[in-house]
N, C-alpha and C positions, 0 to 999 in steps of 0.2 A: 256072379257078382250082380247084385241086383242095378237100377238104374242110382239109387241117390249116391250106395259104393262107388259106382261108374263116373258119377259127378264130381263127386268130395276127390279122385283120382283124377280128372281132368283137372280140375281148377285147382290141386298142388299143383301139378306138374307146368301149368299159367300160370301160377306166382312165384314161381321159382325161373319159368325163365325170363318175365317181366321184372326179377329183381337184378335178372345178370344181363338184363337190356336185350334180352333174345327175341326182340319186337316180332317179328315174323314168326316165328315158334309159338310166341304168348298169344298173338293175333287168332293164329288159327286155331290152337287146344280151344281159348274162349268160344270160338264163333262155334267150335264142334258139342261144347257142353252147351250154348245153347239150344242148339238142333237137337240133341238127349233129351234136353227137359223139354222142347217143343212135341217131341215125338209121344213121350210118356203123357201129356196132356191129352194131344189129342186123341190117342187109344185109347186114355180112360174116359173121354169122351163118349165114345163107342161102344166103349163095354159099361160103362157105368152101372151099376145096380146099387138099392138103398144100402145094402151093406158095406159096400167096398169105399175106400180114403176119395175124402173129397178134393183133394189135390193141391191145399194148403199148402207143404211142404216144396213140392213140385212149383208152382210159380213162385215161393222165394227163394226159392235156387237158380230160375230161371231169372229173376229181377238181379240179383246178384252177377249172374253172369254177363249179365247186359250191360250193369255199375263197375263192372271191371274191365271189360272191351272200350268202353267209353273212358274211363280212364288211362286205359292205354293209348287211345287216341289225342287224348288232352295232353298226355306227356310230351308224343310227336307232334304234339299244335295240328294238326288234322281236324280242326273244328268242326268242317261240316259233319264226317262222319259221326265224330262226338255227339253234336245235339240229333243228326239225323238218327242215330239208333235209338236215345231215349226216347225223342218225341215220339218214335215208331211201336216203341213197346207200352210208352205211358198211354199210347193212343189205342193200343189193343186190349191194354189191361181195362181201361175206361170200358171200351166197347165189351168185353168179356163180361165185368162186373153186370151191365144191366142186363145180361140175356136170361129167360124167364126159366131157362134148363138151370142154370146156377144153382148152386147149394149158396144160403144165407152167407155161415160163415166161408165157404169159397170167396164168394162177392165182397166177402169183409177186407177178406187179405187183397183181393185184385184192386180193392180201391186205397189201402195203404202205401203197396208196393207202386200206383201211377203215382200218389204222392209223393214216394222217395225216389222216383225217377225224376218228375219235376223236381224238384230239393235239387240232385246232382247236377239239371242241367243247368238251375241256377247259379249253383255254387260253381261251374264249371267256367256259366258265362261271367260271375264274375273274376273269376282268376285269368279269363282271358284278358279283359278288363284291362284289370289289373294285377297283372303277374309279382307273383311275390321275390323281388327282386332287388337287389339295393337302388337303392333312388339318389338318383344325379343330387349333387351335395353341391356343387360350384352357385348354384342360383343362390347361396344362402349369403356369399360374399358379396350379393350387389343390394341386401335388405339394408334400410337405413335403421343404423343403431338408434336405440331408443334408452334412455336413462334408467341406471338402475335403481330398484326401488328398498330400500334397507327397512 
């Protein structure tokens, strides 16, 4: 089984048990398919030659696995964890993208992927914010009525 088989098989098997709340199970399949796609990177790293994949597919499976650990985290309100892993990867994707070894479109996707890592942890912070939750209704009976308008 090659590495992206080995991926696509870890992160069923995290969303399958992050939908039956199996946080601990989901936690760590996640935290393992990222260490895969960290692994796979940095070999190709090493071995690189002009013919071989420039690793495109490989960090957005990596950025993925990172958007779904962090949302595991956001589920259990574990915030720090939550913005600490994106900022960690949006900050590496950053740093990755300008290295002058890069392939062009490598650098393309590395700067997308810190993009929609920022996106999540915005979107994260604001659901810590403001949790989408029914909203206290009793403050409505102390507004003073105002005339209706026909």
């Amino acid at each position: 089984m090659d590495a992206i088989e080995q991926w696509k098989y870890l992160t069923r098997q995290a969303n399958d048990a992050f939908g039956k709340q199996c946080n601990a199970v989901a936690e760590t399949l996640y935290q393992r398919s990222i260490q895969l796609m960290q692994q796979v990177l940095e070999s190709q790293d090493e071995v690189r030659t002009a013919h071989e994949k420039s690793g495109m597919t490989e960090v957005i499976c990596l950025s993925i696995s990172v958007q779904n650990l962090a949302d595991l985290y956001a589920q259990q309100e574990r915030w720090t964890r939550c913005f600490s892993i994106l900022e960690t990867y949006q900050a590496r994707f950053t740093q990755a993208s300008e290295a002058l070894c890069v392939q062009p479109s490598t650098a393309l996707t590395l700067i997308q992927e810190s993009g929609r890592l920022k996106r999540e942890g915005l979107r994260h912070h604001a659901n810590k914010e403001h949790p989408l939750t029914t909203p206290e209704r009793t403050w409505v009976e102390h507004l003073p009525m105002t005339a209706r308008v026909h």
